[in-house]
N, C-alpha and C positions, 0 to 999 in steps of 0.2 A: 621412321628409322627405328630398329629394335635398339633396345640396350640402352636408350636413350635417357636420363636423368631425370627423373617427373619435374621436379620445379627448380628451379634458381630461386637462389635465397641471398645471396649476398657475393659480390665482387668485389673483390682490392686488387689496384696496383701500386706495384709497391717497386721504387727505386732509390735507389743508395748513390747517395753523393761522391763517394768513393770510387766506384764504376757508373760512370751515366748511360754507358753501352750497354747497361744489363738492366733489365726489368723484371720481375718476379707478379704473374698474374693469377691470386688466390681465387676460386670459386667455393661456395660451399652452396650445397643441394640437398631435394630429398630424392631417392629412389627407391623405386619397388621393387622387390625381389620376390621373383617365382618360385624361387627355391632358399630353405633355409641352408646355409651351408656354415657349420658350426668349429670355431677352434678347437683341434683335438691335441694330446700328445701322447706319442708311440714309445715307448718303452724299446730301446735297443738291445737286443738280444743278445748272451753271452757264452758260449762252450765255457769259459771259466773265469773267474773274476778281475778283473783287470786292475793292472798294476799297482795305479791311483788309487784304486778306492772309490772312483767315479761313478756314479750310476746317469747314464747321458738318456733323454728322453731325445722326439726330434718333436717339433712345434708345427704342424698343418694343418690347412685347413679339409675339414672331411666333407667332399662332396656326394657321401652318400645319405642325403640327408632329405626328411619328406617334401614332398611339394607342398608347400603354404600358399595361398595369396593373401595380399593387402597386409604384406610384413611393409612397410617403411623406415628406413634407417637413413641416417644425416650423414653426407659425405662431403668431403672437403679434398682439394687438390690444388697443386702450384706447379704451374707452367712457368720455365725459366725462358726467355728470350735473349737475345743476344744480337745488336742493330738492327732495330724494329724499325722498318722504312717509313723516311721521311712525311711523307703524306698521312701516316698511321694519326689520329685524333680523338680516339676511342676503342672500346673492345667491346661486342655485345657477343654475349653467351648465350646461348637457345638451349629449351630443353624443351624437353613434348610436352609442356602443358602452357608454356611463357619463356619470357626470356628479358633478359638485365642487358645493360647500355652500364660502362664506367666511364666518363671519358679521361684523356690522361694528361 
């Protein structure tokens, strides 16, 4: 599968006494990226100065950027769930190189 996370590094579930119907399941990974794609910020353009006094940029990310390989960067994510069926006992995450077992 493309696009797929190089390695699992770590899994948590995580739930709160307060909602037992809700689970929160943390991964954190590495992945490789084919392409660098770099935070920029744009400058918003003005016919003449605005009111404030404000000079507002906008925050993107610029996908015009060179192709690299063998960048790796650590990524992390939380999937929230909500009545995770009965029979559920664990979560195992796959990535293209391995893959993690939590169980819960």
């Amino acid at each position: 599968m493309e696009n797929k996370i190089r390695f699992v590094k770590d899994i948590r579930i995580i739930k709160e006494n307060a909602e037992p119907d809700l689970m929160a399941i943390k991964a954190k990974g590495i992945a490789e990226l084919k392409k660098l794609i770099a935070p920029i910020l744009i400058p918003r353009e003005y016919e003449k100065p605005p009111g404030d006094g404000i000079y507002e940029l906008d925050f993107i990310l610029d996908n015009t950027g060179e192709d690299y390989t063998n960048v790796e960067l650590e990524v992390d994510v939380v999937f929230r769930v909500k009545s995770m069926p009965d029979w559920v006992k664990g979560v195992k995450i796959n990535a293209a190189e391995n893959s993690d077992i939590e169980l819960i």
